[in-house]
VOPA-853547 format. One record per residue: x, y, z of N, C-alpha, C in turn. Coordinates in steps of 0.02 Angstrom, whole numbers, plus 50000, padded with zeros to 5 digits. Example, Ala and Ser with C-alpha at 12.3 -4.5 7.8 and 13.67 -1.06 7.14 Angstrom:
<sites>
506604971650390506154977550390506604983550390
506424988850354506844994750357506455000250394
</sites>
This chain:
<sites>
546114981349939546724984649958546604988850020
547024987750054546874990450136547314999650115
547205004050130547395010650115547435015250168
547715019350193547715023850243548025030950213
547665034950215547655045250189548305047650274
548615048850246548835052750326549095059950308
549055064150368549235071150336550045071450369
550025077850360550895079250381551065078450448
550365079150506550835078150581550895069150593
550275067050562550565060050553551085054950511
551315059450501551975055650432552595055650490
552675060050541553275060250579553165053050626
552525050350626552725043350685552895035050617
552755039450538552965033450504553625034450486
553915041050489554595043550476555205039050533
554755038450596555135034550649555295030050634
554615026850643554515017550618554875016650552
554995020750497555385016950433555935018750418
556535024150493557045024850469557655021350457
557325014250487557875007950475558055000550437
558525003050406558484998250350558284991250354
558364989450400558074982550438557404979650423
557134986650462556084986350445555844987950387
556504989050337556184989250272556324983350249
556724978950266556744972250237556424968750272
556264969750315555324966050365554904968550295
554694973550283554094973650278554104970750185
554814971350152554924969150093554774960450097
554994954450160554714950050168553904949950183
553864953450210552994951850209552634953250155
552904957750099552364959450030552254952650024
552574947850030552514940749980551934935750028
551564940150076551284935450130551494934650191
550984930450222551194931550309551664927150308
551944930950386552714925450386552704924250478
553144921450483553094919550572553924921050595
553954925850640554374927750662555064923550659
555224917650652555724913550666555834914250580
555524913950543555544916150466555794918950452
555464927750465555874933350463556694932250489
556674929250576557424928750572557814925250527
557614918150488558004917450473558324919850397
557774923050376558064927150318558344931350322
558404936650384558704941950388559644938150430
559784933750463560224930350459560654928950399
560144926750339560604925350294560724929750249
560604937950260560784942250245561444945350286
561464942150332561764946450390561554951350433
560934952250423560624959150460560514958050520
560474952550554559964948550595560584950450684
560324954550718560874955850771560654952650859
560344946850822559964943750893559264945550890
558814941050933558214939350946557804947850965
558224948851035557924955051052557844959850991
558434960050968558304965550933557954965750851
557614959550849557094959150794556554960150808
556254957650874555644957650925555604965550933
556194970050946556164978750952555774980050891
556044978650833556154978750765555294980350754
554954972850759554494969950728553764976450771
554094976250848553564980450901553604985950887
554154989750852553964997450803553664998550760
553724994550710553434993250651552454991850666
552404987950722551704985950730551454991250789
551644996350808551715003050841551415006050802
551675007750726551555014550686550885010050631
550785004150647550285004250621550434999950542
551034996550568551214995450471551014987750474
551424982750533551244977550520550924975250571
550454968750568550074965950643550324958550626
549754957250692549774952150695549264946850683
549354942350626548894938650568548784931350604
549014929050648548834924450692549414921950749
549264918150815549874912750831549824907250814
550494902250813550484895950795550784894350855
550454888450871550864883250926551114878450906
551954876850918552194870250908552704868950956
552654863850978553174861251011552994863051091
552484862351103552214865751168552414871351192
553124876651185552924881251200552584886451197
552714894151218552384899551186552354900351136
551774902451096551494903751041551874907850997
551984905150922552274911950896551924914850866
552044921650837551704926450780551914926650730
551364925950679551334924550630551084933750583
551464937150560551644944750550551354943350489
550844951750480550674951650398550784962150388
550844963550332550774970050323549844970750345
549954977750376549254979050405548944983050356
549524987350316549144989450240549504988350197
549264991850129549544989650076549704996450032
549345000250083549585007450024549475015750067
550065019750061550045023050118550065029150086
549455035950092549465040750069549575045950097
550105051750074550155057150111549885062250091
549275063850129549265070550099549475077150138
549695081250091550245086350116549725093250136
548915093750102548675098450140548365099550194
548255092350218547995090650289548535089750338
548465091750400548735092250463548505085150514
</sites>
């Protein structure tokens, strides 16, 4: 189990990264395993969440900012650019409230 301790000045850059309901249904698709970006879209599509390309790619580059999800490999198909293939980077996130 991958784990990270963080104290209170570091909880304000995961407070950023998880105030949107969006990146919590990113990271609720990834508990189940890695997924590849065209994935994620199209599940969040058939939720309705899904508000265009850019703004999942914003989505996904906050989230892998604060440290929550990376990147678990690319796949090539179809000759173009490579896609990413997204995994949670941990699995369990501790706050502790007497450290700074």
């Amino acid at each position: 189990m991958r784990e990270r301790e963080i104290g209170l000045r570091e909880m304000a850059r995961y407070a950023r990264a998880l105030h949107c309901p969006m990146r919590w249904r990113i990271i609720e698709f990834l508990r189940d395993g890695p997924a590849p970006t065209s994935r994620i879209a199209e599940l969040l599509q058939r939720e309705g969440a899904m508000r265009g390309r850019p703004n999942l790619y914003y989505h996904l580059s906050e989230l892998q900012k604060a440290g929550i999800i990376e990147v678990a490999e690319y796949r090539e198909e179809g000759g173009g650019a490579p896609e990413k293939v997204w995994r949670l980077s941990i699995d369990k996130l501790i706050i502790n409230l007497r450290e700074d």
